[in-house]
N, C-alpha and C positions, 0 to 999 in steps of 0.2 A: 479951464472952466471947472468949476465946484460938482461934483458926485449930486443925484439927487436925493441925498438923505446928508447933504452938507447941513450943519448946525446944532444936529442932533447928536448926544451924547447919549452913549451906554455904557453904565456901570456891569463888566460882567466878571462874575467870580466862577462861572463852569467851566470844569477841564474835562482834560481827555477827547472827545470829537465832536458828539452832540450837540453842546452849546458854542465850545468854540468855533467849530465850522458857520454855525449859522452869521455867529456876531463879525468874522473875517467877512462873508459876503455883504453885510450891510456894511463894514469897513470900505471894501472896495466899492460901495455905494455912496463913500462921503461922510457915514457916520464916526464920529468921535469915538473911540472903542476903547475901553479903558481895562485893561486886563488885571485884576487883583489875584495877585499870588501869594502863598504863603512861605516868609524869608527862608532861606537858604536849602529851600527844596522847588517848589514853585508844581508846576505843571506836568504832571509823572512821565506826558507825551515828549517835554523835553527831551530824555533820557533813551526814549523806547526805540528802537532798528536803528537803521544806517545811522552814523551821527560823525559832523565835521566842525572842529574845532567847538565840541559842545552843545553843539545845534542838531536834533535830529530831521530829517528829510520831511516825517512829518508834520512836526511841529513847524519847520519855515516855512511850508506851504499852508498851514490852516489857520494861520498867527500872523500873517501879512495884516499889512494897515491895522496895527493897535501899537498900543500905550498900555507896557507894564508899571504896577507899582508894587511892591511887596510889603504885607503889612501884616501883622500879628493881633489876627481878633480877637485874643486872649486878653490882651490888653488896652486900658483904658485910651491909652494914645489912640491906639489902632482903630479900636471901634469907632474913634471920635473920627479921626480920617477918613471913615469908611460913609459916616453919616454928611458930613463934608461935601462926598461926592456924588453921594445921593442925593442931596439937597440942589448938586449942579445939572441932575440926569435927567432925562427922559424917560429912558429904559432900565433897568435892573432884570439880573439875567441869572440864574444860578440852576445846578443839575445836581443839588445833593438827593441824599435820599428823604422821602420825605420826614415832615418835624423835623429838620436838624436845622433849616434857617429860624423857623419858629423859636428852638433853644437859643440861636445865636443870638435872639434879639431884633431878627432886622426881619420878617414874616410880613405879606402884604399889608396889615392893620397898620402896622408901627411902622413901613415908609409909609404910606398913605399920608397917615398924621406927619409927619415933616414935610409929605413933599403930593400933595393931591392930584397933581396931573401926572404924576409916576405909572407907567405901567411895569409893574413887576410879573416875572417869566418864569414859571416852576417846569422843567423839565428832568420827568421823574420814570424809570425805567420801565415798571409796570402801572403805574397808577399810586391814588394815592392811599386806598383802603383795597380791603381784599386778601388773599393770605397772602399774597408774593408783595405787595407794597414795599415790606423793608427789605426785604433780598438784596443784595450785592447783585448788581446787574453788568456784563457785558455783550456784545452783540450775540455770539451765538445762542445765548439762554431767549433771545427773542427772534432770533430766525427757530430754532426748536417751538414755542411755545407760539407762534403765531402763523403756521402753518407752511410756511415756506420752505425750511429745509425737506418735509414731505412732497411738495411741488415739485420741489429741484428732486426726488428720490429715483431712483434708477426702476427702470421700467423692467426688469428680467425679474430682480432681486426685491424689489421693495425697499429698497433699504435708503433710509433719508439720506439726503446730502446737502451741506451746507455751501452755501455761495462764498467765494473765496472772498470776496469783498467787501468790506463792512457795510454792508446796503441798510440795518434797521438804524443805524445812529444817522448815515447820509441824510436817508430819508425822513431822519426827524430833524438834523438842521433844517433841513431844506421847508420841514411845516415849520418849525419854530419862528426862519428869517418871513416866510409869508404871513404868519400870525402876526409877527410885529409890527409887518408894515400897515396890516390892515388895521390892528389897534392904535396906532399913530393916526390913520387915517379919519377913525372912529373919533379920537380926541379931537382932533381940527372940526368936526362937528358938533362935540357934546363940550368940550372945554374940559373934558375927565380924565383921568386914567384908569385904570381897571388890570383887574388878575387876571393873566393867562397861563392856562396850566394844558402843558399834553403830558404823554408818556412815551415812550417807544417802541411799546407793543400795539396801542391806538394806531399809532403814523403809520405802522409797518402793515395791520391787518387791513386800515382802508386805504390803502395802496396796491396790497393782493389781491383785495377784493371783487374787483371786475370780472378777470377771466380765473385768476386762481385761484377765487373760492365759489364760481359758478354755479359750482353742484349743490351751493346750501341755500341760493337766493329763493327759490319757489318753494316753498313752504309745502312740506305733505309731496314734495318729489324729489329728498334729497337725493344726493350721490356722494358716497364718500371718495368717488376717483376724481383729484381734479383733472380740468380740460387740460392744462400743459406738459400733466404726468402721460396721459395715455401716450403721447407720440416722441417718438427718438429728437433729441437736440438735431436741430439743422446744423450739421455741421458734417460735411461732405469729403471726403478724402479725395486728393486727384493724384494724377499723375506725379504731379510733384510737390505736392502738399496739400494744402487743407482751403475751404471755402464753404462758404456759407448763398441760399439762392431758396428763395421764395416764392410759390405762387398761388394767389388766396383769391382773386375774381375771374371769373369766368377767362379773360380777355391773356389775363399771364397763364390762365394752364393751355390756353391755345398756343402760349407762346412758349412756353416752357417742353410741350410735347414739340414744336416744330425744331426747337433748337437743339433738342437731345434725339433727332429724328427718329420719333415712336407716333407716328399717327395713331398707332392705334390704341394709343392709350385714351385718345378723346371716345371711341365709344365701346371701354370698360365704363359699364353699370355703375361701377364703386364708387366711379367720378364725376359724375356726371354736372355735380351740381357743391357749390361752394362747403352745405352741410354734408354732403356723401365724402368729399375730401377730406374732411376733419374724420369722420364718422373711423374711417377706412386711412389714416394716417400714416400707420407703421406698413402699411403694403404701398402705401404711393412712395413714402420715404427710400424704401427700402430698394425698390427699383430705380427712383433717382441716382442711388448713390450707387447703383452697379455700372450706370450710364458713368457718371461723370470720376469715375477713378480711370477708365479708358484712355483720359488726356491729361494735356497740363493748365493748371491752374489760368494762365491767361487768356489761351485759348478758349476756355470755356467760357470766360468774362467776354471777353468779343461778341459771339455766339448770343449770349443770352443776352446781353446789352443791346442788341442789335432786334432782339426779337420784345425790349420793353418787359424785363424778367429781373424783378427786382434780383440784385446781387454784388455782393462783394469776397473781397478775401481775407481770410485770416491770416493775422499778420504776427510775426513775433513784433515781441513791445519795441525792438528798436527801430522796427521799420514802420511802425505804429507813427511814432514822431516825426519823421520823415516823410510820411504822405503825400501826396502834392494835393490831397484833399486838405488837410490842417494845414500847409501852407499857406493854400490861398484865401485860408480862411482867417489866419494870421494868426492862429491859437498859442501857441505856444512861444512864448519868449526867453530870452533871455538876460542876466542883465548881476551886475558884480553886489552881491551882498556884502556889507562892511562886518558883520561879521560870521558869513557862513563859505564865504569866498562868493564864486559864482555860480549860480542856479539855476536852472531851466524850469520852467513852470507855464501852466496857464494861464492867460488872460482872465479878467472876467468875463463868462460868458454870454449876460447880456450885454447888446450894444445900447444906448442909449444918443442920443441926435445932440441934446440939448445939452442935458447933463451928464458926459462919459462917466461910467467905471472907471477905476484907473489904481495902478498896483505904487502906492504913494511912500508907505513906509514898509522894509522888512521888518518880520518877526523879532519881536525885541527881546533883547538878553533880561533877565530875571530884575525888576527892580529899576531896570533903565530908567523910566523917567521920572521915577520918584520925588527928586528933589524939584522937578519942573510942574510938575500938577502939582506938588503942594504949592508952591509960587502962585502958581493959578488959583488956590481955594483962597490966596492974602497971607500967608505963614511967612517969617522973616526967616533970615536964614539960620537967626538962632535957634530958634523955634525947632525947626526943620533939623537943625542936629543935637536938640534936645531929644526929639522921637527916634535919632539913630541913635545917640549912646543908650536911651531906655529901652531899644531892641522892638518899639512900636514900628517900625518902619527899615526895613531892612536894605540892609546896604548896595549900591550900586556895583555891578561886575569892575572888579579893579581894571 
């Protein structure tokens, strides 16, 4: 059965994470994802960590379900291919920095005018005016700048720290692929297409927003300490390694005092009550964690599980995959890439009843299918290796 976003076609020219990530997930939702790269360099993430037979780990995991073509904006062929596909699209998707599609030629006006129900996607680092607009942007300049790597900052020392994970580009695929289904949804309404434009300091700061930047919501009672700074990472030593164990309603601190056998911690004052818990964090924390390095990690999982105390354990990454939680959940598969060998990766994570997700094509080599979308726009094949020798269209992986 067809993806629910089968039919739809995205022209997307973003690299590196932000836009690719997003337009992989509407891939794995059926959409036609057409990746335009530039000839004989392509996608810089191709290149970037682990890489097997040319394919980087990253790249085949965020680059499933698309269709590359490589083509040379520079040139009159290229640009005309490029108009082509736009002419076939839906969506248009690009992450330069701002003005540089406007110089290319191809800026919301100018698809409009060929293709009226196009919605065109500017995903742009900080915004599109402002002094940081044209900055070279990577993720830590917006974990700095949007208040997070201070959230994450050590509670002794002050001193910021950044999240090992690229969480501000995640977090802006993840608004980007939401925006677009909503502006699809929007067209099936109005008969239009429309500009959508975020940033990746926007995505990231109304994401932290709730509890990480708590202290600035009421106006005339800021606080420059956020909520997640004042208290230690739940992150608990035992006996024989490491876990994590929660409890935030009335009902788990009763359970969490019964299972670490401290009655009397239910009538210390400090705790009385879900606000006195936060209020008083690093004293509740801090007695938790002299409790639970006493034993071994599963032992404590029994205990608390048994008393209804949210918890789990920290896992190194290879046991992380092994779970029998992700097991049954059927997350992770596996399955032979033609050209990265074989790979382990995840499903898509939403289920869908009618319309499944589904992991249909790997990540394709630079150009791959070049000569097969041009077949698709009506180009004969002379045609089609007219724009190879004039270098509009760059060559297929030998």
């Amino acid at each position: 059965m067809a993806g629910p976003l089968d039919g739809y076609r995205i022209v997307d020219l973003s690299t590196m994470i932000s836009g690719p990530l997003a337009t992989m997930w509407l891939g794995d939702q059926g959409a036609d994802v057409i990746k335009v790269e530039t000839p004989g360099s392509g996608d810089l993430v191709r290149y970037l960590g682990s890489t097997r037979r040319g394919f980087s780990a990253t790249f085949a995991t965020a680059n499933r379900n698309k269709r590359s073509i490589a083509l040379d904006l520079k040139s009159e062929g290229g640009r005309d291919l490029l108009w082509r596909l736009v002419e076939s699209a839906d969506v248009f998707v690009q992450n330069f920095r701002p003005g540089t599609i406007e110089r290319m030629g191809f800026g919301h006006e100018a698809l409009q005018a060929r293709n009226p129900r196009i919605i065109s996607v500017a995903i742009s680092g900080f915004g599109e005016t402002g002094p940081y607009a044209h900055k070279r942007v990577y993720d830590p300049l917006i974990q700095a700048l949007s208040g997070l790597a201070t959230i994450q900052g050590d509670r002794g020392m002050g001193r910021p720290r950044m999240v090992r994970l690229i969480v501000p580009d995640k977090v802006t695929a993840l608004t980007a692929a939401q925006a677009i289904t909503a502006a699809l949804l929007a067209r099936e309404r109005t008969g239009r297409g429309q500009h959508v434009r975020l940033s990746m300091l926007d995505a990231m700061v109304a994401l932290a927003w709730p509890e990480g930047m708590a202290g600035q919501t009421f106006v005339g009672d800021e606080s420059n300490a956020p909520r997640a700074a004042l208290a230690q990472d739940l992150v608990f030593e035992t006996a024989d390694g490491f876990m994590t164990a929660g409890a935030v309603s009335d009902a788990e601190w009763h359970g969490l005092a019964a299972a670490l056998e401290h009655p009397e911690w239910l009538d210390d004052d400090r705790f009385r009550t879900p606000a006195l818990r936060v209020a008083y964090a690093k004293e509740r924390l801090e007695q938790t964690a002299s409790v639970l390095r006493t034993r071994p990690t599963d032992e404590w999982l029994a205990v608390l599980d048994a008393h209804e105390v949210p918890c789990a354990p920290i896992l190194p990454l290879a046991e992380v995959i092994a779970h029998p939680q992700l097991a049954a959940n059927e997350l992770i598969v596996e399955g032979d890439d033609p050209h990265a060998g074989r790979l382990r990766q995840p499903r898509p994570a939403v289920r869908f009843d009618d319309t499944p997700a589904a992991l249909v094509r790997p990540a394709p080599l630079l150009g791959e299918h070049g000569s097969e979308l041009c077949r698709e726009l009506g180009l004969a094949d002379d045609a089609i290796e007219a724009l190879r020798s004039s270098g509009a269209l760059g060559d297929p992986p030998g």
